[in-house]
PQR file with spaces between the fields and no chain letter, atoms N, CA, C, O and H, PARSE charges and radii, in Angstrom:
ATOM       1  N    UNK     1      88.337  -71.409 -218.328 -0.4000 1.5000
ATOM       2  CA   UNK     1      88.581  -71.212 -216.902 -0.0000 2.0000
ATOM       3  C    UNK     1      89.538  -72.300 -216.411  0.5500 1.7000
ATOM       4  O    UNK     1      89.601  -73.413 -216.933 -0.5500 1.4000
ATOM       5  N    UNK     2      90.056  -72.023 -215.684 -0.4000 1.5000
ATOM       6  CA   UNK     2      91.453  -73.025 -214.976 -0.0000 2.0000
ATOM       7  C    UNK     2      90.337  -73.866 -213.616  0.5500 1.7000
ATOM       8  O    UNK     2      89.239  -73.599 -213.127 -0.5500 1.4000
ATOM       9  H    UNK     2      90.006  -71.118 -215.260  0.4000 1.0000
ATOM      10  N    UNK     3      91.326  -74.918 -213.428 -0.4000 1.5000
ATOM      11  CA   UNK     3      90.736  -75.655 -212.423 -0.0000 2.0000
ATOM      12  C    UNK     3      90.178  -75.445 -211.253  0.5500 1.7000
ATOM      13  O    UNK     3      89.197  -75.968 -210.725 -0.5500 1.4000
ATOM      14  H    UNK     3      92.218  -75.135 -213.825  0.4000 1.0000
ATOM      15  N    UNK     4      91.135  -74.364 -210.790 -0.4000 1.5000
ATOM      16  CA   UNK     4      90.953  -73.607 -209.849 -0.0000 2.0000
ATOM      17  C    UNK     4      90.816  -72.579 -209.349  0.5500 1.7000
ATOM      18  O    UNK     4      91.076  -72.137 -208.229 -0.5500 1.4000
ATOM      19  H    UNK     4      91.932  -73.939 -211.220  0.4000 1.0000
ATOM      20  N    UNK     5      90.112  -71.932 -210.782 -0.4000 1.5000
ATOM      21  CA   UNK     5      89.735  -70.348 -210.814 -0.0000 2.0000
ATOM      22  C    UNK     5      88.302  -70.400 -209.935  0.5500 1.7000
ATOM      23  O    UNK     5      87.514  -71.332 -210.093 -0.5500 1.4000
ATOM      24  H    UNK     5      89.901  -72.290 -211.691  0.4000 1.0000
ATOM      25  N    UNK     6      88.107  -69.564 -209.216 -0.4000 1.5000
ATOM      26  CA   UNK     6      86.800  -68.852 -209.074 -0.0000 2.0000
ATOM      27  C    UNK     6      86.067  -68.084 -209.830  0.5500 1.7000
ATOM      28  O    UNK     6      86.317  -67.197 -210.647 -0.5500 1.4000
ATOM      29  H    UNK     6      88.748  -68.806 -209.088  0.4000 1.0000
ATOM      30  N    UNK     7      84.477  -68.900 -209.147 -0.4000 1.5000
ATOM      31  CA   UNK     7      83.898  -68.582 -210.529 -0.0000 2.0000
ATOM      32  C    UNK     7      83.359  -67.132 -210.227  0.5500 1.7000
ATOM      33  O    UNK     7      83.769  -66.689 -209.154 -0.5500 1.4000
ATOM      34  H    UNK     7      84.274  -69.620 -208.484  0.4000 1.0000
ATOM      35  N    UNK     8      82.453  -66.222 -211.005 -0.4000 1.5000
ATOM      36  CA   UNK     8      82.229  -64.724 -210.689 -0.0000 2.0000
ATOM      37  C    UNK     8      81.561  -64.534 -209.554  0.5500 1.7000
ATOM      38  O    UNK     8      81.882  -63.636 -208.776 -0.5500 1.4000
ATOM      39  H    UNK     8      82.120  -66.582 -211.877  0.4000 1.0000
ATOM      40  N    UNK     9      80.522  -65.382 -209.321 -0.4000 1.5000
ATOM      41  CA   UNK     9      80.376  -64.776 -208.013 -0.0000 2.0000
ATOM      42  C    UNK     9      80.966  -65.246 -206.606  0.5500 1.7000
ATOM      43  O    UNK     9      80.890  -64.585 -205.570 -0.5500 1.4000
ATOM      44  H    UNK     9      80.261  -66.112 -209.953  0.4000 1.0000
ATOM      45  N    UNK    10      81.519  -66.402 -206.731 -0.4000 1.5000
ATOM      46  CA   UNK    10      82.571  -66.664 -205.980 -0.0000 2.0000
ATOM      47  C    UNK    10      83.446  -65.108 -205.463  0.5500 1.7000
ATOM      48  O    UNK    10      83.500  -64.540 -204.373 -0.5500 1.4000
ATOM      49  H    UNK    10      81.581  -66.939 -207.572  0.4000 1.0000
ATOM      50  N    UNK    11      83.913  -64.861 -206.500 -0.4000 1.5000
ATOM      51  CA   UNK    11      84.799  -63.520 -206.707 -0.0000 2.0000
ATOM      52  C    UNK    11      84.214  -62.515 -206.202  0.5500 1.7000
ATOM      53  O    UNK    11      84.878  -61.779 -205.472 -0.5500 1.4000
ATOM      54  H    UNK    11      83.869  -65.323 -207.387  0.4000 1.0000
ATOM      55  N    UNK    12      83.091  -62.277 -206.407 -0.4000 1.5000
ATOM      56  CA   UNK    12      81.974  -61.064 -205.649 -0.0000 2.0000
ATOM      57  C    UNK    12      82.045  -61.112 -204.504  0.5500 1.7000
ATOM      58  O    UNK    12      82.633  -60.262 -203.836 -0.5500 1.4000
ATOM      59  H    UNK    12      82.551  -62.875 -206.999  0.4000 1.0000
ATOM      60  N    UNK    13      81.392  -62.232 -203.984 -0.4000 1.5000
ATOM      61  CA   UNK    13      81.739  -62.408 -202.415 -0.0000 2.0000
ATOM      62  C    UNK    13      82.839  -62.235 -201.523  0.5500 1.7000
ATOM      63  O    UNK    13      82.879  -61.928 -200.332 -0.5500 1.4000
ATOM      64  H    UNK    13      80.913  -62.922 -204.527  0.4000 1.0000
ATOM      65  N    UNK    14      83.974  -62.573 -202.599 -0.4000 1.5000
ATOM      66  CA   UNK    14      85.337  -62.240 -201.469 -0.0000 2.0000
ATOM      67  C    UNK    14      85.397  -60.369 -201.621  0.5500 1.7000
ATOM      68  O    UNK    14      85.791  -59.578 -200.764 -0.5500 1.4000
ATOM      69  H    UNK    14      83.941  -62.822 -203.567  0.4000 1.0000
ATOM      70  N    UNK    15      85.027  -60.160 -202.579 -0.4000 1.5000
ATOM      71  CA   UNK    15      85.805  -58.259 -202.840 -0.0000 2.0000
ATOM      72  C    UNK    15      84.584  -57.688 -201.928  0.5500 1.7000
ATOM      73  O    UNK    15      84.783  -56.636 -201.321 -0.5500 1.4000
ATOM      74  H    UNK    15      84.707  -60.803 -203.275  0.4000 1.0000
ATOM      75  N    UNK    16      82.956  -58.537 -201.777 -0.4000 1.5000
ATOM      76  CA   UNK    16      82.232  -57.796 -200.857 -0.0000 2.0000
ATOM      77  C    UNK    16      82.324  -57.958 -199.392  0.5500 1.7000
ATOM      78  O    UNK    16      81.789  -57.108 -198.681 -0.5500 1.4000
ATOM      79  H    UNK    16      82.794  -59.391 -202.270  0.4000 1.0000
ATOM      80  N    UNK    17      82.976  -59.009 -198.840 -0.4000 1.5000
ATOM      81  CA   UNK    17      83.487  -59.675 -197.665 -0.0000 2.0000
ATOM      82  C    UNK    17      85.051  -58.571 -197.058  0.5500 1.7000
ATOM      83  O    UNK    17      85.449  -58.512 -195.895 -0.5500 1.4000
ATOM      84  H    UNK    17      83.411  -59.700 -199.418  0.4000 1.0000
ATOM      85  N    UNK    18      85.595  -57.900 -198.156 -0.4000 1.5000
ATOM      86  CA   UNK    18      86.479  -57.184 -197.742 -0.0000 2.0000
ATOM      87  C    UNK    18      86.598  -55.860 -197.946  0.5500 1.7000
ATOM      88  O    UNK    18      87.521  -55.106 -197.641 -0.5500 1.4000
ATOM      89  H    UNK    18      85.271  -57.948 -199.101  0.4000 1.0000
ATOM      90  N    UNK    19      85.300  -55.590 -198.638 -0.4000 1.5000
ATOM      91  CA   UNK    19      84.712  -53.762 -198.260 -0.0000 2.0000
ATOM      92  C    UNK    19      83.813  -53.454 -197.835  0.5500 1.7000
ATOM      93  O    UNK    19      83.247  -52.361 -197.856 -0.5500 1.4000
ATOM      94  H    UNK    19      84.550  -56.203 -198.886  0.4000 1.0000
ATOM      95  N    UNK    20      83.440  -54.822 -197.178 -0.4000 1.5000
ATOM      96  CA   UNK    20      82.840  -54.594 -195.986 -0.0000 2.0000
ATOM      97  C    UNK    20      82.850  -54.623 -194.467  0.5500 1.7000
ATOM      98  O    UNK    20      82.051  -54.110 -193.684 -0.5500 1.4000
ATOM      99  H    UNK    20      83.900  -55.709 -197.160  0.4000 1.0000
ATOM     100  N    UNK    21      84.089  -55.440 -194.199 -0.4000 1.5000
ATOM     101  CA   UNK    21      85.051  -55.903 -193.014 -0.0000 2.0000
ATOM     102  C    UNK    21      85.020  -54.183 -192.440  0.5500 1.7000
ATOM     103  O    UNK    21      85.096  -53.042 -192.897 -0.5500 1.4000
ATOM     104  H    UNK    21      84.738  -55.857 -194.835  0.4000 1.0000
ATOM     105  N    UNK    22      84.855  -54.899 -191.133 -0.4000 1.5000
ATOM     106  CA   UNK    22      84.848  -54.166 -190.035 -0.0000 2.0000
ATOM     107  C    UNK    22      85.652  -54.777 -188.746  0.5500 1.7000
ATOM     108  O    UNK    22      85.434  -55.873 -188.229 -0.5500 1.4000
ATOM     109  H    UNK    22      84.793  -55.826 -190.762  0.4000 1.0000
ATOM     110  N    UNK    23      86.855  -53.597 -188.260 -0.4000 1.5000
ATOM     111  CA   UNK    23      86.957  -54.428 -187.131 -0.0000 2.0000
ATOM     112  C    UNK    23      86.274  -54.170 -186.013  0.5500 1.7000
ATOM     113  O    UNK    23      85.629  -53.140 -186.213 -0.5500 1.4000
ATOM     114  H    UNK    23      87.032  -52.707 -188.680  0.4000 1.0000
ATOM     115  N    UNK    24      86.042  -54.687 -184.668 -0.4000 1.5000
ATOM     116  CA   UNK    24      85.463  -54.988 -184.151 -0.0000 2.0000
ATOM     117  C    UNK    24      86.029  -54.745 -182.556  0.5500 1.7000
ATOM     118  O    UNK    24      87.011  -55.392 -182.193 -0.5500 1.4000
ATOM     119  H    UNK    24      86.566  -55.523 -184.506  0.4000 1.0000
ATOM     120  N    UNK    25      85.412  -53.848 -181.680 -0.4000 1.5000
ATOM     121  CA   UNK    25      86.635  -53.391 -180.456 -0.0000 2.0000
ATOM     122  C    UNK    25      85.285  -53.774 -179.337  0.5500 1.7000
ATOM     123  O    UNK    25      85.392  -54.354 -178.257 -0.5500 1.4000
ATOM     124  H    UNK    25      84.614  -53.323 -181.974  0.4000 1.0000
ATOM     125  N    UNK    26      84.356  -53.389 -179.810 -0.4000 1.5000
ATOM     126  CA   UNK    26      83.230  -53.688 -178.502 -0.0000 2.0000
ATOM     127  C    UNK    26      82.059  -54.888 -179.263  0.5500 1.7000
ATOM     128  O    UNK    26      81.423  -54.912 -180.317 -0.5500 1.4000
ATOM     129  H    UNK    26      84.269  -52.918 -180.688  0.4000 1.0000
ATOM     130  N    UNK    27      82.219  -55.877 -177.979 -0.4000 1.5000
ATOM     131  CA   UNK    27      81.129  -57.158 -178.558 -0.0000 2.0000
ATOM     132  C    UNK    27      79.904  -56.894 -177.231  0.5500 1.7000
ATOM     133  O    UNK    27      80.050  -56.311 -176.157 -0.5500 1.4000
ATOM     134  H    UNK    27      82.735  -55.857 -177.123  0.4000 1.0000
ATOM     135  N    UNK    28      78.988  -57.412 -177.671 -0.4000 1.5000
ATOM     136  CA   UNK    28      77.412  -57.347 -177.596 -0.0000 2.0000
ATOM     137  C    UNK    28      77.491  -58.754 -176.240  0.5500 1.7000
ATOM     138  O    UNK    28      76.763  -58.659 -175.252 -0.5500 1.4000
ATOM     139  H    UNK    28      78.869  -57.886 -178.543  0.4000 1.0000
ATOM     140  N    UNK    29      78.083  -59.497 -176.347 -0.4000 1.5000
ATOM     141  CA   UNK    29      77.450  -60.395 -175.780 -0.0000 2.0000
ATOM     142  C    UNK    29      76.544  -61.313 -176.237  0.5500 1.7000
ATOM     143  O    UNK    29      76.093  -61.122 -177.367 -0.5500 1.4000
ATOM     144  H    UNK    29      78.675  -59.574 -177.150  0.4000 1.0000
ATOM     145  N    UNK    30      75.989  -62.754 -175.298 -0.4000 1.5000
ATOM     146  CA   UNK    30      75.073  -63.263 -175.880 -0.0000 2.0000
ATOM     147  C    UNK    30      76.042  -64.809 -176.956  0.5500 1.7000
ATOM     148  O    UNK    30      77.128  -65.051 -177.483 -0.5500 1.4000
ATOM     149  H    UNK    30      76.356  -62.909 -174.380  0.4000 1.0000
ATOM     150  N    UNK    31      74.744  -65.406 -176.728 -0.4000 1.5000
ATOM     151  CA   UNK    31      74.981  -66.939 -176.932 -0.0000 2.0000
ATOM     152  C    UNK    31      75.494  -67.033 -178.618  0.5500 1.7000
ATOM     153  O    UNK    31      75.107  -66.121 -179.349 -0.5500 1.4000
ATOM     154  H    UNK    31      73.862  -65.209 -176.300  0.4000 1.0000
ATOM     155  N    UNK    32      76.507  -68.322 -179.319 -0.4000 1.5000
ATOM     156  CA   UNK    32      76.668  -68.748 -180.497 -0.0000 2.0000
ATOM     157  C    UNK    32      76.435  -69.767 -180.489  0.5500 1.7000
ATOM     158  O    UNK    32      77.137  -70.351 -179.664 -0.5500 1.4000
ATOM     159  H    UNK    32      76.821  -69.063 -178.725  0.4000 1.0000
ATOM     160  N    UNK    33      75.676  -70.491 -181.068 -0.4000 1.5000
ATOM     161  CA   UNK    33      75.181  -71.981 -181.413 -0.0000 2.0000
ATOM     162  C    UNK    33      76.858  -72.776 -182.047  0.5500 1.7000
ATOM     163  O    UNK    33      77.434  -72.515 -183.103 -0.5500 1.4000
ATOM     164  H    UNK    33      75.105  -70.017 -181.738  0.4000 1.0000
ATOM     165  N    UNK    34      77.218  -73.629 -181.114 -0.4000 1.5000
ATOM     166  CA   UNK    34      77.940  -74.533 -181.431 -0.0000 2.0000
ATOM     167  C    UNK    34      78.380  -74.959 -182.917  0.5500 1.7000
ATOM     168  O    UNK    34      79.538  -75.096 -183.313 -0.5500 1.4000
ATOM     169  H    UNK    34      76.750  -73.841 -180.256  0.4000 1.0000
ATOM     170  N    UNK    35      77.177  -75.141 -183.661 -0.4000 1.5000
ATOM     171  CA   UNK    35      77.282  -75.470 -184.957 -0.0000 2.0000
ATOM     172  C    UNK    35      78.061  -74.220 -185.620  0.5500 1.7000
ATOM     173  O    UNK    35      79.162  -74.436 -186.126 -0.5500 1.4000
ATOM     174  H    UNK    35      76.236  -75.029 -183.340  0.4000 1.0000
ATOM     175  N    UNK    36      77.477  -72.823 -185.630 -0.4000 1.5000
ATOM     176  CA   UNK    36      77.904  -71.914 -185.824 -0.0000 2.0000
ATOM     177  C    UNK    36      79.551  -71.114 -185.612  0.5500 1.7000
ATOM     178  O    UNK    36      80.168  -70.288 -186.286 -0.5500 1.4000
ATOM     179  H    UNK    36      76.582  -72.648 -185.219  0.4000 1.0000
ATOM     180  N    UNK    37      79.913  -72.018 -184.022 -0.4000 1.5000
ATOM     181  CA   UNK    37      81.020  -71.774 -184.099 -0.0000 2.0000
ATOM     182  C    UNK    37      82.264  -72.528 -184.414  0.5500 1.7000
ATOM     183  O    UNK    37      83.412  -72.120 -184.586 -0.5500 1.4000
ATOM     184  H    UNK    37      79.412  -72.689 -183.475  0.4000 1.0000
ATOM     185  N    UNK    38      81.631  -74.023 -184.457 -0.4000 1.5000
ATOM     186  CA   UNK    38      82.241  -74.487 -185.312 -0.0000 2.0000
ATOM     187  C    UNK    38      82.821  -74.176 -186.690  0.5500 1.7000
ATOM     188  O    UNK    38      83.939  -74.504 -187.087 -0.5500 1.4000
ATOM     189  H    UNK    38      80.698  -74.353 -184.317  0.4000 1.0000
ATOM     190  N    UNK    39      81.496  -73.207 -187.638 -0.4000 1.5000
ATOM     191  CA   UNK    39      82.128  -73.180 -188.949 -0.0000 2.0000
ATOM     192  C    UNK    39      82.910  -71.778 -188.732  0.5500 1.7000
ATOM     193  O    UNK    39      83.196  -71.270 -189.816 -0.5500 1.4000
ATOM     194  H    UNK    39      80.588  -72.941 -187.316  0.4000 1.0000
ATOM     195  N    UNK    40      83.231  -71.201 -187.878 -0.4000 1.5000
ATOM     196  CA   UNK    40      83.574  -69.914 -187.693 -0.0000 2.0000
ATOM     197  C    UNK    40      84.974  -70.013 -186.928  0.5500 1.7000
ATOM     198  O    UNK    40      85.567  -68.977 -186.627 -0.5500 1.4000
ATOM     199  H    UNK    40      82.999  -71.613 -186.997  0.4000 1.0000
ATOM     200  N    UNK    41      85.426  -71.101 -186.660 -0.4000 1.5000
ATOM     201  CA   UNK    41      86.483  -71.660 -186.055 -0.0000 2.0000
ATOM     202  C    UNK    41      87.244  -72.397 -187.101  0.5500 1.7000
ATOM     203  O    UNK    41      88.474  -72.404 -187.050 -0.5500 1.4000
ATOM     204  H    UNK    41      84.944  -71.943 -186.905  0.4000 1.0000
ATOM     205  N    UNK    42      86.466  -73.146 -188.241 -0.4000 1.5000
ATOM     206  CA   UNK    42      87.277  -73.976 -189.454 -0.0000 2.0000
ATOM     207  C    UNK    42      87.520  -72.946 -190.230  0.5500 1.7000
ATOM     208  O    UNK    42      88.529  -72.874 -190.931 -0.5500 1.4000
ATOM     209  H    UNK    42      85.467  -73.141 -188.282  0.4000 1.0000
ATOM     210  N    UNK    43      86.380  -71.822 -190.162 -0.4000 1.5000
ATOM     211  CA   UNK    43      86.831  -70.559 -191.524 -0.0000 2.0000
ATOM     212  C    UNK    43      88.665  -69.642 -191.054  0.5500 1.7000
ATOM     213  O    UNK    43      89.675  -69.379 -191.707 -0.5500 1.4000
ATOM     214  H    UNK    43      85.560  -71.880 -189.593  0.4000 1.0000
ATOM     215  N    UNK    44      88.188  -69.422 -189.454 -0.4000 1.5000
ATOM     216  CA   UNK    44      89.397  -68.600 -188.664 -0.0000 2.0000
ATOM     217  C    UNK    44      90.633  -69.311 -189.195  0.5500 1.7000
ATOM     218  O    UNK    44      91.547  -68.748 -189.797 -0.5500 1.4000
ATOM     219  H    UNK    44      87.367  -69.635 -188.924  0.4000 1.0000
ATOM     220  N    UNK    45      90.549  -70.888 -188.847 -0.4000 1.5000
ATOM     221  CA   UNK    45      91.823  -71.360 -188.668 -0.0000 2.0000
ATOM     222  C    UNK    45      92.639  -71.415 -190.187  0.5500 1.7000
ATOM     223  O    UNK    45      93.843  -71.204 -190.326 -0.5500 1.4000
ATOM     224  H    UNK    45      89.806  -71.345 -188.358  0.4000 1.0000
ATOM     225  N    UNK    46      91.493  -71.812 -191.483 -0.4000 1.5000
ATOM     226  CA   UNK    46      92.457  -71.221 -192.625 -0.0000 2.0000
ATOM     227  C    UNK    46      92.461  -69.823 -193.372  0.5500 1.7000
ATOM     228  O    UNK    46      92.474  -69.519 -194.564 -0.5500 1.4000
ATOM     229  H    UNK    46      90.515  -71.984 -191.370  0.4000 1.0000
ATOM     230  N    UNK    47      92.449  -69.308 -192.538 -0.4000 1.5000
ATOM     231  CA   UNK    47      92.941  -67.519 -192.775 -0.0000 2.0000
ATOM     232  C    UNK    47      93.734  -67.410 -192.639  0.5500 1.7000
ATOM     233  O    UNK    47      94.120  -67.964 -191.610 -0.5500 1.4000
ATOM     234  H    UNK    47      92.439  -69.556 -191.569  0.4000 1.0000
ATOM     235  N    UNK    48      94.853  -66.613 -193.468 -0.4000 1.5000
ATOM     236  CA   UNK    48      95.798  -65.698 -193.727 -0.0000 2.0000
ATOM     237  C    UNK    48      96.642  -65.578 -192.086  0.5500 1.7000
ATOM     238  O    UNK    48      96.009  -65.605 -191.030 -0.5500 1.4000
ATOM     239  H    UNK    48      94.540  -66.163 -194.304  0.4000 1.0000
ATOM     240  N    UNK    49      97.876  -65.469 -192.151 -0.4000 1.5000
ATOM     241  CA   UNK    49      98.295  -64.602 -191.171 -0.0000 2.0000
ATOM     242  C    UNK    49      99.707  -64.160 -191.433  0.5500 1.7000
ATOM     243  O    UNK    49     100.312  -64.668 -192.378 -0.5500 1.4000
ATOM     244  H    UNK    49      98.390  -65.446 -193.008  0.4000 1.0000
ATOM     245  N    UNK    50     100.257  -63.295 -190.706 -0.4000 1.5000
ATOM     246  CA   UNK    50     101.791  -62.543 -191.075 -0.0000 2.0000
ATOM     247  C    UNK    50     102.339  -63.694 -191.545  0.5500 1.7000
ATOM     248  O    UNK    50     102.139  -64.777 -190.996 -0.5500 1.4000
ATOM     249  H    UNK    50      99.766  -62.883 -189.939  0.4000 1.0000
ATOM     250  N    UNK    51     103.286  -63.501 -192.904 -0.4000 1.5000
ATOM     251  CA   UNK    51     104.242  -64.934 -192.924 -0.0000 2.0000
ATOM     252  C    UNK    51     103.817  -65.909 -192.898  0.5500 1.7000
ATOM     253  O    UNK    51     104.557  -66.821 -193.267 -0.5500 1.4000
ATOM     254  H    UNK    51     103.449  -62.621 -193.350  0.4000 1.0000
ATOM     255  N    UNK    52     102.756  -66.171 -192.564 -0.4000 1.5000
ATOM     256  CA   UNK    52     101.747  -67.649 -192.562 -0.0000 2.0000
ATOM     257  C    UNK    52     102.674  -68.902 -191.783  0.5500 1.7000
ATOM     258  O    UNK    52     103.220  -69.986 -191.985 -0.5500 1.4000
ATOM     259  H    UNK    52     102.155  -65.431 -192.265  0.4000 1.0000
ATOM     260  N    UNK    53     102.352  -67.691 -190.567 -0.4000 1.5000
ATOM     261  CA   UNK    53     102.664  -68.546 -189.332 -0.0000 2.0000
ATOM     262  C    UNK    53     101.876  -69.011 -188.633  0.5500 1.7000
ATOM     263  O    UNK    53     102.019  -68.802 -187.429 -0.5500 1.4000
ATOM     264  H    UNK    53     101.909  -66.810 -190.402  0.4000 1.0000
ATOM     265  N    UNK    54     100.675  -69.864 -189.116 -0.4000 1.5000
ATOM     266  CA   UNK    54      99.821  -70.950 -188.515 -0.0000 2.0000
ATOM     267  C    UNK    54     100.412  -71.820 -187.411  0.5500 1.7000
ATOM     268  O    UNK    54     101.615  -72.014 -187.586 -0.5500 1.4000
ATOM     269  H    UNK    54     100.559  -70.034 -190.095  0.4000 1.0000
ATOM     270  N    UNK    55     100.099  -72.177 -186.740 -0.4000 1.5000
ATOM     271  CA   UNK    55      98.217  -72.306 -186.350 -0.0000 2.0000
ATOM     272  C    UNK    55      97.799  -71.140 -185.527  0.5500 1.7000
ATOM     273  O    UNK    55      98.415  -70.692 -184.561 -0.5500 1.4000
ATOM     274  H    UNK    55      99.122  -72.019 -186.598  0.4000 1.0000
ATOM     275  N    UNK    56      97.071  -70.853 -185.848 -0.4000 1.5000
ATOM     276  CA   UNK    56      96.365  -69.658 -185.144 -0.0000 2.0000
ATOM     277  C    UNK    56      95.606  -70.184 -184.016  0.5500 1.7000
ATOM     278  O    UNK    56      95.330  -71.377 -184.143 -0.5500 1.4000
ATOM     279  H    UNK    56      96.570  -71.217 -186.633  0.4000 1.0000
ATOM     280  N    UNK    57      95.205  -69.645 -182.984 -0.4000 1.5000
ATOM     281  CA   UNK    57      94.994  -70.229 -181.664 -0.0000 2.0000
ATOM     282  C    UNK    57      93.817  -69.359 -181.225  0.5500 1.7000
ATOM     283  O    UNK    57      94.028  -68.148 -181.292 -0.5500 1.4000
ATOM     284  H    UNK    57      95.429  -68.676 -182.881  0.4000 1.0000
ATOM     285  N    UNK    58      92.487  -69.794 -180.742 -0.4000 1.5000
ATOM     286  CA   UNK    58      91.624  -69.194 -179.903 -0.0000 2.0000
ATOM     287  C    UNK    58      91.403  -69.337 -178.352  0.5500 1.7000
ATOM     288  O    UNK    58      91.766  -70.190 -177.542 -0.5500 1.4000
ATOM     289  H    UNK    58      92.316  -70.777 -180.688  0.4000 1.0000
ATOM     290  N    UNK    59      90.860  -68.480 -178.273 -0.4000 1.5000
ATOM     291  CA   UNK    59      90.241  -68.795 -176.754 -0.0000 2.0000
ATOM     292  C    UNK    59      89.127  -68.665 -176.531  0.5500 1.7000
ATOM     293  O    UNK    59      88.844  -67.514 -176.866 -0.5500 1.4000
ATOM     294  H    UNK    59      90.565  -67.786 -178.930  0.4000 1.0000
ATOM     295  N    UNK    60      88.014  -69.310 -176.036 -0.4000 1.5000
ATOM     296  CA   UNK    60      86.734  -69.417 -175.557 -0.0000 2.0000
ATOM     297  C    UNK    60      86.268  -68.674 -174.309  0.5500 1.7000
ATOM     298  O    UNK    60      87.233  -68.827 -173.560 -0.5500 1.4000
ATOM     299  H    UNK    60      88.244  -70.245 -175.764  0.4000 1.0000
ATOM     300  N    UNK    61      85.502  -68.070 -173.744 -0.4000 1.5000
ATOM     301  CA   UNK    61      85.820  -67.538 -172.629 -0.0000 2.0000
ATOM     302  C    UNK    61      84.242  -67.760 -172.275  0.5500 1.7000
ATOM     303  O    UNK    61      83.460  -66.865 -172.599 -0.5500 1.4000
ATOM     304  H    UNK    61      84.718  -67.946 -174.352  0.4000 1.0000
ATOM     305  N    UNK    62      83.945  -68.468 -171.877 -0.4000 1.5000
ATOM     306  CA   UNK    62      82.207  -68.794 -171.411 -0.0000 2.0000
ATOM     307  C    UNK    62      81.507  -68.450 -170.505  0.5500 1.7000
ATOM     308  O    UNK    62      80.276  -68.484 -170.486 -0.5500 1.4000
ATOM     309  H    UNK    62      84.579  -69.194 -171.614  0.4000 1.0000
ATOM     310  N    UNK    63      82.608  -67.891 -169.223 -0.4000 1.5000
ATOM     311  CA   UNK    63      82.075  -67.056 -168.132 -0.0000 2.0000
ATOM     312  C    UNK    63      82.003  -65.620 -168.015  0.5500 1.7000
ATOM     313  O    UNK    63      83.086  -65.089 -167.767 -0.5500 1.4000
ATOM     314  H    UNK    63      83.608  -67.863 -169.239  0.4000 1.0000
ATOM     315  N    UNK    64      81.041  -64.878 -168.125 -0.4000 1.5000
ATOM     316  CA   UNK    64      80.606  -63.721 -168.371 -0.0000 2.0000
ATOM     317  C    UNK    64      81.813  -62.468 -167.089  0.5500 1.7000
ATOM     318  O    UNK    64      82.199  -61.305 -167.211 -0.5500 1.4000
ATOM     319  H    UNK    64      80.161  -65.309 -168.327  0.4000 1.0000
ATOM     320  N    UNK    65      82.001  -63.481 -166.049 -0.4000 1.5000
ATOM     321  CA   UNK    65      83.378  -62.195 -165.230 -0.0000 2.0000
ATOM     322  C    UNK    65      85.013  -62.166 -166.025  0.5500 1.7000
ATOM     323  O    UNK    65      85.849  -61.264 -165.971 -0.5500 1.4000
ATOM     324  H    UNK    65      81.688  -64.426 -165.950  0.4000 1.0000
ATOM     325  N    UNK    66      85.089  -63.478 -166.743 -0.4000 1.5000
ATOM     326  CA   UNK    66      86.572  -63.097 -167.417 -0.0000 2.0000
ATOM     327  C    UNK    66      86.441  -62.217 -168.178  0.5500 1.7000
ATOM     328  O    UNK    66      87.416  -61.779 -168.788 -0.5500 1.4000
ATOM     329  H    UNK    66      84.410  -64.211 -166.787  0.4000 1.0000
């Protein structure tokens, strides 16, 4: 194995992470624990994008009328 191969189930997880992807047009609402969005904000920001034209940018929106 190379240094930086993934190992098998490493590998499982990504091919089940992407036949299982769903996008997503209507959200539920309801609270994310900080911690949580933290790792969901470090995962976002090194993802993929067209051309890998980073940085990718969020927005928070905490008040339930925006």
């Amino acid at each position: 194995m190379t240094p930086h191969a993934f190992t098998l189930p490493e590998r499982e997880a990504v091919y089940r992470a992407i036949f299982e992807r769903r996008d997503m047009r209507h959200f539920c609402g309801g609270v994310v624990a900080p911690e949580l969005l933290q790792r969901l904000l470090l995962a976002a920001h090194h993802g993929p994008s067209v051309g890998l034209m980073q940085p990718w940018r969020f927005i928070r929106i905490t008040q339930a009328a925006m």
